[in-house]
C-alpha positions in Angstrom: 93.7 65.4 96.1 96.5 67.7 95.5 95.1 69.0 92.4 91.9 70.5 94.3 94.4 71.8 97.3 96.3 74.1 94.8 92.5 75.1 92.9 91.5 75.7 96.3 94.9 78.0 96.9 94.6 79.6 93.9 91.0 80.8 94.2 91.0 82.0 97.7 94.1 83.9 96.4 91.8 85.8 93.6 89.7 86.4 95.8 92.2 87.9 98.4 93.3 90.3 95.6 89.5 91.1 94.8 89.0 91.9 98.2 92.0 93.7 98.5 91.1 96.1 95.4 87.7 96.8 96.9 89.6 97.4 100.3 92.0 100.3 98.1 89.1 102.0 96.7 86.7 102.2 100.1 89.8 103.5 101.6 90.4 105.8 99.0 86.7 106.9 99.0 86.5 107.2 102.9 89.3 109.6 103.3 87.8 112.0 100.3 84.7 112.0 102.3 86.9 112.8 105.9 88.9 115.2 104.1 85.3 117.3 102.8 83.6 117.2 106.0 86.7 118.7 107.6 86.8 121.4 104.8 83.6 122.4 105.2 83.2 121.7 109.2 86.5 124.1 109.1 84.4 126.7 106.7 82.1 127.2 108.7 84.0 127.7 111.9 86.0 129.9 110.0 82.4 131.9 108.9 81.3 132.3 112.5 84.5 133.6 114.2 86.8 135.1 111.6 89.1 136.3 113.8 90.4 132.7 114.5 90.7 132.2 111.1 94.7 131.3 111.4 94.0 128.6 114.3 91.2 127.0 112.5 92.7 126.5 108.9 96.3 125.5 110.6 94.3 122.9 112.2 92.3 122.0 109.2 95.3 121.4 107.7 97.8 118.9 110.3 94.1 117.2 110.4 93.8 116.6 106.9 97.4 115.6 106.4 96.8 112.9 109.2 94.0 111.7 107.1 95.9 111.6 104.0 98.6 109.7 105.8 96.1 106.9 107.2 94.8 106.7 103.7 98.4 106.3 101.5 98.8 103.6 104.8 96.4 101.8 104.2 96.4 101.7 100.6 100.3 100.5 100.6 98.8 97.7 102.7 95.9 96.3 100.1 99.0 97.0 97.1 101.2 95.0 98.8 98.3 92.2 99.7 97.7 91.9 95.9 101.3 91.7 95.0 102.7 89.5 98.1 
């Protein structure tokens, strides 16, 4: 009985790292795409009123850093599920 409670442990444990290494890689995939639609969302914006140019890019920029951080965040989380 014991034997099948630590088989069980051990393979719901594989399959919380699995899990966690597919979590890592959506998260890493999702904030590429975030960070390119802001890039090209702030492209254009910056296309149709030049003279903003300085606003819009200083934006584009604290936005993407906030994605970035979310991202390294949430990575740290799924690194420390597989290793905890």
């Amino acid at each position: 009985m014991l034997g099948m409670i630590l088989l069980q442990a051990a393979a719901g444990a594989g399959l919380a790292k699995i899990g966690a290494c597919i979590g890592a890689g959506i998260v890493a995939i999702g904030a590429g795409l975030g960070i390119g639609k802001i890039g090209s969302s702030a492209m254009e914006s910056i296309a149709r009123q030049p003279e903003s140019s300085n606003d819009i890019r200083a934006n584009m920029i604290v936005i993407a850093a906030l994605v970035e951080g979310v991202a390294l965040f949430a990575i740290i989380v799924c690194l420390l599920a597989i290793f905890l």
